[in-house]
MOPAC internal coordinates of N, CA, C and O (Angstrom, degrees):
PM7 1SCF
backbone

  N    0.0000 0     0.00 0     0.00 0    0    0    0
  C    1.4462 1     0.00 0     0.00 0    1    0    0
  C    1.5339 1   107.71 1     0.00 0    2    1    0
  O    1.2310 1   118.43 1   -33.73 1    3    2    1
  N    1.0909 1   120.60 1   146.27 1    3    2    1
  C    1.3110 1   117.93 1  -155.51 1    5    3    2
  C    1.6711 1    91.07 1  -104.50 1    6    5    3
  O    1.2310 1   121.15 1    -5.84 1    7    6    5
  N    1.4413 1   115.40 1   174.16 1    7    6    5
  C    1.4342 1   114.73 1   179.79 1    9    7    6
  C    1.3512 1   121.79 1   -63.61 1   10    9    7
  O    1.2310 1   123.43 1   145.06 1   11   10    9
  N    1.5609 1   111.02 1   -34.94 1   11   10    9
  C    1.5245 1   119.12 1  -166.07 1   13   11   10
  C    1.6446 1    97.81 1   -61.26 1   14   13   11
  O    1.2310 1   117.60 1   132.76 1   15   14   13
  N    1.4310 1   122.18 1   -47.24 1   15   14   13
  C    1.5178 1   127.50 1  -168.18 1   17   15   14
  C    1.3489 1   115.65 1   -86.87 1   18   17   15
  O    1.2310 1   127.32 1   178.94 1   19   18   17
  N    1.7663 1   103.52 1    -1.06 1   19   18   17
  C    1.6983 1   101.64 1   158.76 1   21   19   18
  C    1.5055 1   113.98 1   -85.76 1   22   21   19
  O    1.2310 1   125.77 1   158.27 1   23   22   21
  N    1.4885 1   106.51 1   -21.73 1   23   22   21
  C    1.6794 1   103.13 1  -170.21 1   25   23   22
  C    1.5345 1    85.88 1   -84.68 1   26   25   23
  O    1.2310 1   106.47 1   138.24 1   27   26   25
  N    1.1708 1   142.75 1   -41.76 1   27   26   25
  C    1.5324 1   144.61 1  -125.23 1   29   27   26
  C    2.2944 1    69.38 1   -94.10 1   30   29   27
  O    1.2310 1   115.25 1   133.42 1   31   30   29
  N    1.3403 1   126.61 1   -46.58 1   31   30   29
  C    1.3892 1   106.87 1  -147.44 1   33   31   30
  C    1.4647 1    92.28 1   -76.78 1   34   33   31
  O    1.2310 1   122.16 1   138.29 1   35   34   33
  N    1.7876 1   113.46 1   -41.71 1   35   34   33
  C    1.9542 1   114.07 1  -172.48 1   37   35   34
  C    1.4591 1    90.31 1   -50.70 1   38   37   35
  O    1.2310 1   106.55 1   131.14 1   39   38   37
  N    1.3402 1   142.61 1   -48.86 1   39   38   37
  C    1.6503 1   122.30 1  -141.77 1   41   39   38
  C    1.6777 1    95.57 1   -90.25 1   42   41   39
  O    1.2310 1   121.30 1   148.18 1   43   42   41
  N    1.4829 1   115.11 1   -31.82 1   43   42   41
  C    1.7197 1   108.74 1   159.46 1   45   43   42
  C    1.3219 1   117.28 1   -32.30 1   46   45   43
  O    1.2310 1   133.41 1   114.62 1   47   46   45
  N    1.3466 1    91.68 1   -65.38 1   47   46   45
  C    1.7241 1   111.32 1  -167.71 1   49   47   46
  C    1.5298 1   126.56 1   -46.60 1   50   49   47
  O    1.2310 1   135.85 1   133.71 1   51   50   49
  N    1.5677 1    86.93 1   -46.29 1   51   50   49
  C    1.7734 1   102.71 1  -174.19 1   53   51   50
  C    1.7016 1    98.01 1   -91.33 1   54   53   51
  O    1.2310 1   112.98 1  -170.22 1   55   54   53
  N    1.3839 1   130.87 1     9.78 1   55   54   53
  C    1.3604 1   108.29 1   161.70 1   57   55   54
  C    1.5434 1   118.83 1  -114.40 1   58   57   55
  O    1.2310 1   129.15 1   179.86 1   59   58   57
  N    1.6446 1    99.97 1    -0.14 1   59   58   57
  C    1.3473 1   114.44 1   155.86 1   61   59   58
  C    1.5919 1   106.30 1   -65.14 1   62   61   59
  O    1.2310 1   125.80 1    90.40 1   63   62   61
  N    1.1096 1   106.46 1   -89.60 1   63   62   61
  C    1.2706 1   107.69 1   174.07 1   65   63   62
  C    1.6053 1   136.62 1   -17.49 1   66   65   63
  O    1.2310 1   131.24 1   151.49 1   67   66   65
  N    1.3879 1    95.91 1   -28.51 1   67   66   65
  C    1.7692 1   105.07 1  -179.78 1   69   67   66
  C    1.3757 1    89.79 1   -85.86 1   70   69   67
  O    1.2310 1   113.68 1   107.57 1   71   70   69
  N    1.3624 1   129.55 1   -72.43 1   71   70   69
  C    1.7656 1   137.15 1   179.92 1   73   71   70
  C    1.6421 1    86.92 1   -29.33 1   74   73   71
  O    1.2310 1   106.83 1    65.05 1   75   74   73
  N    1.0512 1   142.12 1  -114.95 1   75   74   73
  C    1.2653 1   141.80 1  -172.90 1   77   75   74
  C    1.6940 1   126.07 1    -4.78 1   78   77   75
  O    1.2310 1   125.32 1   140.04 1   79   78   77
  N    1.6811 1   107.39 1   -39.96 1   79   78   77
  C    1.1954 1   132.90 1   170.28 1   81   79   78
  C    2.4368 1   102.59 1   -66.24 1   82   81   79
  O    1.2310 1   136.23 1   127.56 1   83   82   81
  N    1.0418 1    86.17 1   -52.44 1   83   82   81
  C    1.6133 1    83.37 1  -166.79 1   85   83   82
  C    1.7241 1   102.04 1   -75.30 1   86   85   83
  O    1.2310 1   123.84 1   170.32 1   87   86   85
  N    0.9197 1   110.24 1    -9.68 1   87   86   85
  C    1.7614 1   118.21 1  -168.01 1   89   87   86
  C    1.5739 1    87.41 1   -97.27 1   90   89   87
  O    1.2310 1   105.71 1  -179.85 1   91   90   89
  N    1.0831 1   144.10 1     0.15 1   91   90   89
  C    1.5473 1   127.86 1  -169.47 1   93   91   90
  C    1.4400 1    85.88 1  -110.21 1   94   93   91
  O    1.2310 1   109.64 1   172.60 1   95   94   93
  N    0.9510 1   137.03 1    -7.40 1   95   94   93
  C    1.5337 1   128.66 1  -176.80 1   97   95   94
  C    1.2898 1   105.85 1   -79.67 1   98   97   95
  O    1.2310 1   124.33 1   122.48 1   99   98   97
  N    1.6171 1   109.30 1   -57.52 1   99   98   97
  C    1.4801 1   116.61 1  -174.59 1  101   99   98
  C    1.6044 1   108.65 1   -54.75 1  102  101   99
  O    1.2310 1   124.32 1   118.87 1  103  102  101
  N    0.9817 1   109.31 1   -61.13 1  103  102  101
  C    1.5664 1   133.88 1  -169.75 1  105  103  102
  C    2.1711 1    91.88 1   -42.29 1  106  105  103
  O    1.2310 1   125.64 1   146.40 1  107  106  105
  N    1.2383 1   106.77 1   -33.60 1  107  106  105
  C    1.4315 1   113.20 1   170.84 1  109  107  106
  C    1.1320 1   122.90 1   -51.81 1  110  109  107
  O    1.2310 1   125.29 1   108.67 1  111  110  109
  N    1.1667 1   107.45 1   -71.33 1  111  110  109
  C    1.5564 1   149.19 1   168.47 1  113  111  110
  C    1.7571 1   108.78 1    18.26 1  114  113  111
  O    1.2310 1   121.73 1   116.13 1  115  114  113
  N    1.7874 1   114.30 1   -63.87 1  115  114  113
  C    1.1649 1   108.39 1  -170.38 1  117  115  114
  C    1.6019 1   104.34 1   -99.98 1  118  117  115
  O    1.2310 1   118.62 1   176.84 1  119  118  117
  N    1.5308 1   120.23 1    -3.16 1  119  118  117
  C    1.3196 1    98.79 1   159.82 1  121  119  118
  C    1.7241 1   118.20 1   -87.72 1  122  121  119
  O    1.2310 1   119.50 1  -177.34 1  123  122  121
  N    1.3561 1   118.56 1     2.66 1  123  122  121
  C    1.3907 1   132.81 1   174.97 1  125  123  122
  C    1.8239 1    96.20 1   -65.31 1  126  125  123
  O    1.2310 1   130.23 1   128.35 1  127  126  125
  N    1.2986 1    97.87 1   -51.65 1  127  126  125
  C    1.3775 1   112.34 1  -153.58 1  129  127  126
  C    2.0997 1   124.59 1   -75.06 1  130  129  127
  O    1.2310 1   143.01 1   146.25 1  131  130  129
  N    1.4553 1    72.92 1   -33.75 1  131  130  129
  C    1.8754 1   109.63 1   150.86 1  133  131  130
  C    1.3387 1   107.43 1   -58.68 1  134  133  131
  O    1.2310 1   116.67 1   120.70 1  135  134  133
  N    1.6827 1   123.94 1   -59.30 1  135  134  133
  C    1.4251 1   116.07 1  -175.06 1  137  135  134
  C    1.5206 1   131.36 1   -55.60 1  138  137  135
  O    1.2310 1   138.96 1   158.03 1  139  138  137
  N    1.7714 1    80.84 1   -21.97 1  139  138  137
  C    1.6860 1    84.74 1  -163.59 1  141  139  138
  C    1.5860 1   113.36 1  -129.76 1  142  141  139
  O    1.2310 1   129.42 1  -155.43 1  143  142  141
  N    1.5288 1    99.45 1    24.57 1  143  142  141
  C    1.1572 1   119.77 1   155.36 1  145  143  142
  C    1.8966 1   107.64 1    66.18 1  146  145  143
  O    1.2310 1   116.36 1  -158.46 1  147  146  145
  N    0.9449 1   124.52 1    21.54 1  147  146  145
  C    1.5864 1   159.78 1   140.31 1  149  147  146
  C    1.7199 1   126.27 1   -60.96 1  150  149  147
  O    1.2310 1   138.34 1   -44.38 1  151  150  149
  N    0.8865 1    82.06 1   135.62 1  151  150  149
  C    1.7124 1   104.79 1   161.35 1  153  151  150
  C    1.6181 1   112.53 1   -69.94 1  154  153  151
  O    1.2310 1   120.05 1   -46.10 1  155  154  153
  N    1.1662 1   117.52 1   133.90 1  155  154  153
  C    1.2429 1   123.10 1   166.29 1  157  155  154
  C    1.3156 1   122.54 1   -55.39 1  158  157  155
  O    1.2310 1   116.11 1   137.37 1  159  158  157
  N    1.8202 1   125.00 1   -42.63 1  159  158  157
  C    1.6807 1   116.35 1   179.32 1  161  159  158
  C    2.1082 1    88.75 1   -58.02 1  162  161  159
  O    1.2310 1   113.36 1   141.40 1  163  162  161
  N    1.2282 1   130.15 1   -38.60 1  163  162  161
  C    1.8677 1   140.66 1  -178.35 1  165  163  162
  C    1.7134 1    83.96 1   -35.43 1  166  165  163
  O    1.2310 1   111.19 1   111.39 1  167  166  165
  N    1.2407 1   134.19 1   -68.61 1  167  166  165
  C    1.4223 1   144.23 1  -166.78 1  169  167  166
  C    1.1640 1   147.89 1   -88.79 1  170  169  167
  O    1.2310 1   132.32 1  -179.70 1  171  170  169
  N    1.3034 1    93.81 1     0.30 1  171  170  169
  C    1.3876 1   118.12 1   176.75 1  173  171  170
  C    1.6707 1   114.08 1   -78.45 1  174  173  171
  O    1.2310 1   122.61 1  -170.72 1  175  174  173
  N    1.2301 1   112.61 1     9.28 1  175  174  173
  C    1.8232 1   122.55 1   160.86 1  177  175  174
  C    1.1845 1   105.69 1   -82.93 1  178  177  175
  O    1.2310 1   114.32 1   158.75 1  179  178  177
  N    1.2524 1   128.35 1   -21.25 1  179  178  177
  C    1.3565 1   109.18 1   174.61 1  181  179  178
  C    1.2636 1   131.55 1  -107.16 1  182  181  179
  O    1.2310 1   122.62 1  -171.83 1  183  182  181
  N    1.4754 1   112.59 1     8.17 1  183  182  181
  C    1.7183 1   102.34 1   152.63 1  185  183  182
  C    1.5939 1    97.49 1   -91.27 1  186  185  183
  O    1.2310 1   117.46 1   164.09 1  187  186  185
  N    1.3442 1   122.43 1   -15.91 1  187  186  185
  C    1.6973 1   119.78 1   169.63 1  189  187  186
  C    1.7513 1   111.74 1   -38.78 1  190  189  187
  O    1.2310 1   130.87 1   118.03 1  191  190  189
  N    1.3133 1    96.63 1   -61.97 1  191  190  189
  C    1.6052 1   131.31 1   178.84 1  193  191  190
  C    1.2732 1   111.64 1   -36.43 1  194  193  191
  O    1.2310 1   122.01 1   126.12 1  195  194  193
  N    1.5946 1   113.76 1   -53.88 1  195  194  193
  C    1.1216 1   129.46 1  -176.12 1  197  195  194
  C    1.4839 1   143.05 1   -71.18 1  198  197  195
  O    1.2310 1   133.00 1   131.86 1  199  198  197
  N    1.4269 1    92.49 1   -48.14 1  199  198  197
  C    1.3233 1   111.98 1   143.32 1  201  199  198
  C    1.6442 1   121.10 1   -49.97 1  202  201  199
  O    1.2310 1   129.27 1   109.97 1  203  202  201
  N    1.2401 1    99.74 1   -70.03 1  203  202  201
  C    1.3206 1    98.36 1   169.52 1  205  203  202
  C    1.8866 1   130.61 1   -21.05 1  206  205  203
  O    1.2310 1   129.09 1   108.13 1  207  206  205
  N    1.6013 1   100.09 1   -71.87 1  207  206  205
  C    0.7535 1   109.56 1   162.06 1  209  207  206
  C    1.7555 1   142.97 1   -58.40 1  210  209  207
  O    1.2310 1   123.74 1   166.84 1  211  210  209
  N    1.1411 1   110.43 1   -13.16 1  211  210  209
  C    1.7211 1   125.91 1   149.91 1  213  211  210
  C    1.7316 1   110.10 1   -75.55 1  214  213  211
  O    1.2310 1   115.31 1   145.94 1  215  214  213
  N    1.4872 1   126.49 1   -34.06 1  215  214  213
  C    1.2887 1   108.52 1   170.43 1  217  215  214
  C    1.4668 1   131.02 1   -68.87 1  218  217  215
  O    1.2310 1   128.70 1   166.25 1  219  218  217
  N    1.3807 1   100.84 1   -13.75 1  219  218  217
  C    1.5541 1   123.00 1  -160.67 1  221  219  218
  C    1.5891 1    96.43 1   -84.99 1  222  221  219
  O    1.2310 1   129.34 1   133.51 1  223  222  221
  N    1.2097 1    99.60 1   -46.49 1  223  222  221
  C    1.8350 1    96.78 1  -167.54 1  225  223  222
  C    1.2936 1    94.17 1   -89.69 1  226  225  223
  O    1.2310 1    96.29 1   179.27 1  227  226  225
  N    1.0133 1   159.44 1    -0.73 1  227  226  225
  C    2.2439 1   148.08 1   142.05 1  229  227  226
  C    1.6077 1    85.73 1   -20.37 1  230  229  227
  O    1.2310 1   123.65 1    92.56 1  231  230  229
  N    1.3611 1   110.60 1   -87.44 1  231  230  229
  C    1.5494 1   114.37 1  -150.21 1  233  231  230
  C    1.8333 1   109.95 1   -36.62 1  234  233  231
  O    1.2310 1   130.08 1   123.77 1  235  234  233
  N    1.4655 1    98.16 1   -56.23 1  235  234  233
  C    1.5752 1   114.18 1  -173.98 1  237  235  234
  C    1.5337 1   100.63 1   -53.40 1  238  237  235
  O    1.2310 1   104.87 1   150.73 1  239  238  237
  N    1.1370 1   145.59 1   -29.27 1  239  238  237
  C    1.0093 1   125.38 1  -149.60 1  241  239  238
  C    1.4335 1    96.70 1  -125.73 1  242  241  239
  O    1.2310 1   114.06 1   175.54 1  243  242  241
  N    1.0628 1   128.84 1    -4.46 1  243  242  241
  C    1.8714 1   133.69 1   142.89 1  245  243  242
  C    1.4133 1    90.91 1   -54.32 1  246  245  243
  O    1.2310 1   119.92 1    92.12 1  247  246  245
  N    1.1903 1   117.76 1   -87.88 1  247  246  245
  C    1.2310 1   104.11 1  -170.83 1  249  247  246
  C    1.5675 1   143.89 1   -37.77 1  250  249  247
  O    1.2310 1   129.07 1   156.02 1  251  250  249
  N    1.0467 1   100.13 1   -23.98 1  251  250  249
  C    1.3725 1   107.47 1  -173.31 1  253  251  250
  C    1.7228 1   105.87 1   -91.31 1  254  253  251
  O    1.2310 1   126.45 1   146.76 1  255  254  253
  N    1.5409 1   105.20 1   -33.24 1  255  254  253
  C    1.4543 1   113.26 1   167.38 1  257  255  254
  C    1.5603 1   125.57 1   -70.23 1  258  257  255
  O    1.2310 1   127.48 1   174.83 1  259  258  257
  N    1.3587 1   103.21 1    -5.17 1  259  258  257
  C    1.6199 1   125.24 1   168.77 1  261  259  258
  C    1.2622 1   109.40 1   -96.18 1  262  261  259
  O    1.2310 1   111.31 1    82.83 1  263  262  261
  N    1.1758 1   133.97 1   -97.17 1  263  262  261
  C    1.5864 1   130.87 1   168.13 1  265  263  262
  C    1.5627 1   104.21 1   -33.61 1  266  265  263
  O    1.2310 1    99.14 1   157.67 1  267  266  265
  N    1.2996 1   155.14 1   -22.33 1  267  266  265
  C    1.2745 1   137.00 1  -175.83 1  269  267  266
  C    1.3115 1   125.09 1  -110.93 1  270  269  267
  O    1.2310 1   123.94 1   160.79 1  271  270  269
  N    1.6354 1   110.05 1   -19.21 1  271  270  269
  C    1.4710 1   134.30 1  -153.15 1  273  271  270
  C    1.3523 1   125.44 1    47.20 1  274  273  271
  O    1.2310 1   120.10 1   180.00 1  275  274  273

């Protein structure tokens, strides 16, 4: 396998993996909502949150993969 289709399969891989990663939140959601004795629209900030918080760290971690390699 040549290099181009090793980078082309890791960046497949790892955005599977993230899609899979943001979908485990939701998929949470109504046993979150069960726990805490809530309504689900009550909980639905926290796959907000979550997401959120995966967009936030992209930037930081260019950076850090720039200044650090």
């Amino acid at each position: 396998m040549s290099y181009r289709y090793q980078i082309a399969t890791v960046f497949l891989l790892s955005f599977f993996i993230d899609c899979i990663n943001i979908f485990m939140s939701a998929i949470a959601l109504p046993d979150i909502a069960s726990a805490f004795s809530t309504s689900q629209s009550m909980v639905a900030w926290v796959a907000n949150a979550y997401i959120l918080g995966l967009v936030l760290i992209m930037p930081i971690s260019l950076w850090l993969a720039g200044r650090l390699g």
